[in-house]
C-alpha positions as semicolon CSV with decimal commas, in nm:
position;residue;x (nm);y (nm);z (nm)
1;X;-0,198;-0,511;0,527
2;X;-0,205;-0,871;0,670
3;X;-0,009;-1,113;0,504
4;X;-0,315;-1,337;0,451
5;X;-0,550;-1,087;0,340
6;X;-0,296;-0,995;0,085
7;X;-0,254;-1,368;-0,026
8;X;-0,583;-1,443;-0,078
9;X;-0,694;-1,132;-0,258
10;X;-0,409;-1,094;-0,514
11;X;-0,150;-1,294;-0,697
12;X;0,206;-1,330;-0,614
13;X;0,314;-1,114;-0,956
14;X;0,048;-0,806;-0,705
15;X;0,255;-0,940;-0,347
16;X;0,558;-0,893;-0,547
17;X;0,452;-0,485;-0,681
18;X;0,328;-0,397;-0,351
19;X;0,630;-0,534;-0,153
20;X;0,841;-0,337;-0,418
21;X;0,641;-0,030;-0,361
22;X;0,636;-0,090;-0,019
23;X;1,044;-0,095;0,010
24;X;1,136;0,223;-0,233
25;X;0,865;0,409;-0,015
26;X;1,065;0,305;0,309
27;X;1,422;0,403;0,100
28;X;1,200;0,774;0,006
29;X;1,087;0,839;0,350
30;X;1,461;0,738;0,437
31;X;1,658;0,976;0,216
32;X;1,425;1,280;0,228
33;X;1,359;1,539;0,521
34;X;0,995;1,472;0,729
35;X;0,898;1,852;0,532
36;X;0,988;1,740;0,190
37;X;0,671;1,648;0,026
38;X;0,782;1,273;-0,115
39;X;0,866;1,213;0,218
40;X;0,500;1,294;0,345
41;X;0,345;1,064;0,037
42;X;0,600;0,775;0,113
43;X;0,487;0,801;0,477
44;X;0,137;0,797;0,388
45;X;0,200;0,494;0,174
46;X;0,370;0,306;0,472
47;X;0,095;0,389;0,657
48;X;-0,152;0,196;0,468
49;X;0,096;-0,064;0,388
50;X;0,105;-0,129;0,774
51;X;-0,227;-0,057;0,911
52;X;-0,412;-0,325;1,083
53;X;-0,754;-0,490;0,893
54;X;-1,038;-0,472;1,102
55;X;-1,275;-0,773;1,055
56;X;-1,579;-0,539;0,899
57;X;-1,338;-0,408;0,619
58;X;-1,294;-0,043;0,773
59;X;-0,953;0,019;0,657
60;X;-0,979;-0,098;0,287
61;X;-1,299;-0,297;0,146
62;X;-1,064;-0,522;-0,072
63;X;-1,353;-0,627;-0,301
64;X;-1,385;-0,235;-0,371
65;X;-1,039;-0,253;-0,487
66;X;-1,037;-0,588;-0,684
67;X;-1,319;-0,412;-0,890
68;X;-1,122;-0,099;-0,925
69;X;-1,120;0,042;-1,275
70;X;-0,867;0,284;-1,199
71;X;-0,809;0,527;-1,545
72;X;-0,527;0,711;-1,610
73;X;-0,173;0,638;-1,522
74;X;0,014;0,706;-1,197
């Protein structure tokens, strides 16, 4: 995600999670083989972490997530 996008659209307490999230994902993917499943999630989070933002929202609608009601716990 684009620094800016990121800025605008959350706080810095959300900058500060997703940075966190984004480094123990990069210390997973480090540690484990490419086969071991938590390596494959912590790639797949990188992957989103770094993917460009096109300017017609195809990679994440960020309203969409602002709105999220997510239930549960992960």
């Amino acid at each position: 995600m684009t620094t800016q996008v990121v800025h605008r659209v959350f706080g810095p307490k959300q900058v500060r999670q997703f940075r966190e999230v984004y480094e123990r994902a990069r210390v997973v993917e480090a540690t484990y083989p490419d086969s071991h499943i938590a390596s494959k999630a912590a790639k797949r989070l990188i992957e989103a972490f770094e993917a460009e933002i096109q300017t017609d929202g195809t990679v994440l609608d960020f309203q969409q997530l602002c709105e999220a009601n997510p239930l549960g716990t992960a």
